[in-house]
C-alpha positions in Angstrom: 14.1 24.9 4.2 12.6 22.8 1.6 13.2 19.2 1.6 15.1 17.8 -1.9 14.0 14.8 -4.1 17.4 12.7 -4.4 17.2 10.9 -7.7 19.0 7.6 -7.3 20.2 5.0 -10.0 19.8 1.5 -8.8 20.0 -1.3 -11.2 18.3 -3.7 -8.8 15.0 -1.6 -9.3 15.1 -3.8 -12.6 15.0 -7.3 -11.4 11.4 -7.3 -10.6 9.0 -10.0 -11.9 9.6 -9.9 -15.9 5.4 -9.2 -15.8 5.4 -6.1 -13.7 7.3 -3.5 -15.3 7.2 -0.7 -13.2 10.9 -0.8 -11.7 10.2 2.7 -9.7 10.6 2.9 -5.9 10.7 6.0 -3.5 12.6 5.8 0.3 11.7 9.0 2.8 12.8 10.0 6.6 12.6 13.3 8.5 16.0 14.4 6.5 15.4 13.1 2.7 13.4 12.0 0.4 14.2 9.9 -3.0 13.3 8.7 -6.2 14.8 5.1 -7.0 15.2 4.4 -10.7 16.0 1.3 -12.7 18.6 3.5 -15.3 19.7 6.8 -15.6 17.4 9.2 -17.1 13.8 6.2 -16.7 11.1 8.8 -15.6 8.1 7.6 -16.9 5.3 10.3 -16.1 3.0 8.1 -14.5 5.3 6.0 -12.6 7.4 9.3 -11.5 3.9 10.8 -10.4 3.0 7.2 -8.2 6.0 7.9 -6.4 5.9 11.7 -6.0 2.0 11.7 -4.5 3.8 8.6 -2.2 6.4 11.5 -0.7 3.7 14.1 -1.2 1.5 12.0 1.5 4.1 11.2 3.9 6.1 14.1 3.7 4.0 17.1 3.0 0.5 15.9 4.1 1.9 14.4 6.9 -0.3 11.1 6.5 1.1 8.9 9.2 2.3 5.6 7.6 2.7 1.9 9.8 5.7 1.2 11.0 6.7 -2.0 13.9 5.7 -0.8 17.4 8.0 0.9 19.7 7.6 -1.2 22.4 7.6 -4.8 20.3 9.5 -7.5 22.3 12.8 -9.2 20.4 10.7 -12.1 20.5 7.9 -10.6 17.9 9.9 -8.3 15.9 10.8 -10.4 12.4 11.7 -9.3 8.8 8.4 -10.7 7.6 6.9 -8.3 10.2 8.5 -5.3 8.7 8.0 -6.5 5.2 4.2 -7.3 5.8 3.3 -3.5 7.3 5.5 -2.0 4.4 3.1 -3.9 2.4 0.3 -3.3 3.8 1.2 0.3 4.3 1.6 0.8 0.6 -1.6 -0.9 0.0 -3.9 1.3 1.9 -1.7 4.5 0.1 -2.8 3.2 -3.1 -6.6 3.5 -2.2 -5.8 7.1 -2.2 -2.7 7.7 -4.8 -4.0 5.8 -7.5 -7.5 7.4 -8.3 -5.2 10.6 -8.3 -2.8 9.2 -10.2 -5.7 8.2 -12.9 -7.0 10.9 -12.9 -4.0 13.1 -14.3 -2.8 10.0 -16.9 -5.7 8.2 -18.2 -4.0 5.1 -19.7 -2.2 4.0 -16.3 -5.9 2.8 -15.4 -4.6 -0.3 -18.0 -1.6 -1.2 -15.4 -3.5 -1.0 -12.5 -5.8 -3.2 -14.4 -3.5 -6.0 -15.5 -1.8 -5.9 -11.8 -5.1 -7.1 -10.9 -5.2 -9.7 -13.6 -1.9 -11.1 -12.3 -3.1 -11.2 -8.9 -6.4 -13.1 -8.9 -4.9 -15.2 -11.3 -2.1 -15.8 -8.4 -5.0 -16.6 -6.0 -6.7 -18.6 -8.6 -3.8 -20.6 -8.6 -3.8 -21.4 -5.0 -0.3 -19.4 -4.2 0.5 -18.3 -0.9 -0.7 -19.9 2.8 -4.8 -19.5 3.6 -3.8 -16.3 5.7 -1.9 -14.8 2.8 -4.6 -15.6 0.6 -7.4 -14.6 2.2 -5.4 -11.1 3.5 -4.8 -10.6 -0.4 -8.4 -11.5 -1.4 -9.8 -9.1 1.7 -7.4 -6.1 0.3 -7.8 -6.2 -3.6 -11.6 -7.1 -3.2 -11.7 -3.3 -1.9 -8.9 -1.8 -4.5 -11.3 -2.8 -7.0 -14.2 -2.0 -5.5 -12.7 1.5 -4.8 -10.1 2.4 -7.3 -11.2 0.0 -10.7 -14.8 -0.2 -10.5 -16.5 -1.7 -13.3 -13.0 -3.9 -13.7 -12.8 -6.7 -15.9 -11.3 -8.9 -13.3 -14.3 -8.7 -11.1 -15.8 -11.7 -12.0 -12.7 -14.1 -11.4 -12.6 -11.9 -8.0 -15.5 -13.3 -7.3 -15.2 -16.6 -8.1 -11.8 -16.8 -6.5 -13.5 -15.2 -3.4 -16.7 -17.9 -3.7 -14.0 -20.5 -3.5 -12.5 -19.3 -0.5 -15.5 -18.8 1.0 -15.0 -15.2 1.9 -17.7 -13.2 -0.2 -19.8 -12.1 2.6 -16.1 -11.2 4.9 -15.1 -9.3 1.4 -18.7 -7.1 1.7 -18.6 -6.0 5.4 -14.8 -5.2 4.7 -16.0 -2.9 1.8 -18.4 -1.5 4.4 -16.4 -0.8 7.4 -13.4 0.7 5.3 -15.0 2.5 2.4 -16.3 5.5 5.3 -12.8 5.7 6.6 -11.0 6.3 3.3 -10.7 10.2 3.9 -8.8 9.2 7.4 -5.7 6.8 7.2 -5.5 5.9 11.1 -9.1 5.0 11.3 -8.6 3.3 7.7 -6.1 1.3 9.2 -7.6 0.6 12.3 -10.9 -0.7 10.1 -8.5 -2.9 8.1 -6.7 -4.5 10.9 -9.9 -5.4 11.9 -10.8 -6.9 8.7 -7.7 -8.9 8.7 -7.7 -10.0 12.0 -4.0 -8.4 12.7 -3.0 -7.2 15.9 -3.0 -3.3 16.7 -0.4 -3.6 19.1 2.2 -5.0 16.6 2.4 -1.6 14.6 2.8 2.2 15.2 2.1 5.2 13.4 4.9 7.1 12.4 4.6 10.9 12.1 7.3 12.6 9.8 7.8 16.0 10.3 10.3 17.3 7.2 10.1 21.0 8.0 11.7 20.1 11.6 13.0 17.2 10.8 11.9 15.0 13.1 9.8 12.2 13.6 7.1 10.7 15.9 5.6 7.1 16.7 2.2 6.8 18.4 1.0 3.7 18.9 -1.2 2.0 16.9 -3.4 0.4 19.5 -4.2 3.8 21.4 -3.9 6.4 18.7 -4.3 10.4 18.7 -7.6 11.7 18.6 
């Protein structure tokens, strides 16, 4: 049986930073999938697609996505840990969603691009610790590399990445992930790498929506 989109109303989808207007969100498991939406009847195309090729991936491609390990000991497991491989998750998606996403609306290339003038402004600034900053700098060195080529913010990614010392860690990073792009566990693997982040801290997660069931395989010894 196919698996419905919910569409949900949720007025907190609109208390995002005033500068990033793009109050969509989607939520999936083995038994639903949904749409999260600032108001009743917000759809904009291109934010409705994002989140659509998000469920697509998961759901229908079965892309594994991270999730905490299995196994993780009370003593490791935090909220910052879930939050941080939801982030990073989502990050590595985009390398893949947004070029399609693009591709089909043109003009969302301009909020993709000012996302990235908000960010290495952010790092500019000094915000977040050193390991934040450098994870970001690592991260949106390759999203523009990848997904914005020819970006106007490439020169203040530069120069931001000059002054943390971390052009030469931003190059081999392009060049281990860029050949792993078609394959998320090996484009994961390369990026925990690049980050210095411990494989044994996350899982895959395998979502099954025709049976409705799911599966976890460790990160640190994955399939195939």
């Amino acid at each position: 049986m196919a698996l419905q989109i919910e569409v949900t109303v949720d007025p907190a989808q609109a208390k995002g930073r005033p500068d990033e207007p793009d109050p969509l969100a989607c939520q999936m498991s083995a038994s639903f999938a949904r749409i999260l939406v600032p108001a009743e009847g917000y759809f904009p195309a291109g934010s409705v697609l994002h989140e659509l090729l998000h469920l697509r991936r998961i759901l229908v491609e079965g892309v594994p996505r991270l999730v905490v390990a299995d196994t993780l000991s009370d003593e490791l497991w935090s909220l910052r840990l879930v939050d941080s491989l939801v982030a990073q998750d989502n990050a590595l998606e985009h390398l893949v969603i947004v070029p399609r996403e693009v591709e089909v609306f043109p003009e969302r290339r301009a909020y993709w691009e000012a996302k990235m003038v908000r960010i290495w402004s952010d790092l500019a600034a000094g915000l977040g610790s050193p390991a934040d900053q450098r994870e970001a700098a690592l991260a949106n060195w390759f999203f523009l590399r990848h997904v914005l080529p020819g970006s106007p913010s490439t020169a203040k990614a530069e120069a931001v990445l000059a002054n943390l010392g971390l052009i030469e860690a931003a190059e081999a990073a392009v060049a281990q992930m860029s050949p792993a792009l078609s394959d998320k566990v090996a484009l994961t693997s390369a990026w925990f790498g690049v980050a210095g982040i411990d494989r044994k801290l996350a899982d895959f997660e395998y979502i099954d929506s025709r049976a409705g069931t799911t599966r976890q395989i460790p990160m640190a010894t994955p399939a195939g």
